[in-house]
C-alpha positions as CSV (number, residue, x, y, z in Angstrom):
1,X,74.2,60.5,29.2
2,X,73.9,60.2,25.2
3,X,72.5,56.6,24.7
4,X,73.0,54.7,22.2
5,X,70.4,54.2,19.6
6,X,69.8,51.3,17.6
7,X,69.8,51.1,13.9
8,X,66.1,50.8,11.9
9,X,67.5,48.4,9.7
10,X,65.3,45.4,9.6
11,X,66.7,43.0,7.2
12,X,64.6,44.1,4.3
13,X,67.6,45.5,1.9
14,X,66.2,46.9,-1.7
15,X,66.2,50.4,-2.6
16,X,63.3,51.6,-4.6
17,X,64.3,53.3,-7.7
18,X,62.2,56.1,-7.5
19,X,62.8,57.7,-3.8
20,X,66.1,56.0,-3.3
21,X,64.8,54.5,0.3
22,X,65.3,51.1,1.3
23,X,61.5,49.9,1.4
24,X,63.1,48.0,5.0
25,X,64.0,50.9,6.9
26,X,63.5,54.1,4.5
27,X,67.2,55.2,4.7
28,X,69.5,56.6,1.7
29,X,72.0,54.3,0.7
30,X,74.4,57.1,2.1
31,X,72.6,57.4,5.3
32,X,72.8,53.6,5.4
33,X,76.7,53.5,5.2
34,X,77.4,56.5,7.8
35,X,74.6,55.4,10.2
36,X,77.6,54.2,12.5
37,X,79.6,57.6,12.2
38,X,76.4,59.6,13.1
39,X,76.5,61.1,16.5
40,X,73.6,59.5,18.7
41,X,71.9,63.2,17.9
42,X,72.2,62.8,14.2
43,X,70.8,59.6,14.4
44,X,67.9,60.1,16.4
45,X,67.4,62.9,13.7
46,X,67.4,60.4,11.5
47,X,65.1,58.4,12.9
48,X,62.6,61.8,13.2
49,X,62.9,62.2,9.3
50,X,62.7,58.3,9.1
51,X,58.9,58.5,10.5
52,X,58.0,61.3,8.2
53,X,59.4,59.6,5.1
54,X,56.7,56.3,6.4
55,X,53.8,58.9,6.7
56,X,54.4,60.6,3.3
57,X,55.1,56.7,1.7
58,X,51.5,55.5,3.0
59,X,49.7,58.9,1.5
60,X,51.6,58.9,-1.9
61,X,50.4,55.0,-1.9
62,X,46.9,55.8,-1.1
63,X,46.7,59.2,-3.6
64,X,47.5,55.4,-6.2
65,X,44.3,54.1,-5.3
66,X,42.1,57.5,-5.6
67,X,43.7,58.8,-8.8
C-alpha cells in the first residue's frame, strides 16, 4: 500500500533569495505549490533531495566561518 506522507512544511515561510528554498522546509516555491499533486513516490523523493539540500546548507554555512 502507497502511504501517505506528510508535508515538511513547518510553519517557517520565507524563501531565501539566493537558493530559492524556504529556510522552514528547503522546498522551491514550485515544489511548495505541487507538493499535493506529487505522487507519494515523488514526494518521498522529495523529501530524499530535501535532506541533502539541509546537509549542503550546514557545510556552505560552515565554509562562512573558515573563509
Amino acid at each position: 500500500m502507497d502511504e501517505a506522507v506528510e508535508s515538511p512544511c513547518v510553519r517557517v515561510c520565507a524563501i531565501d533569495a539566493k537558493s530559492g528554498y524556504c529556510h522552514g522546509c528547503f522546498r522551491t516555491l514550485r515544489e511548495i505549490s505541487y507538493w499535493t499533486t506529487y505522487t507519494h513516490a515523488q514526494q518521498r523523493a522529495l523529501l530524499e533531495e530535501i535532506e541533502q539540500r539541509k546537509v549542503a546548507g550546514r557545510i556552505d554555512s560552515l565554509h562562512q566561518f573558515t573563509e
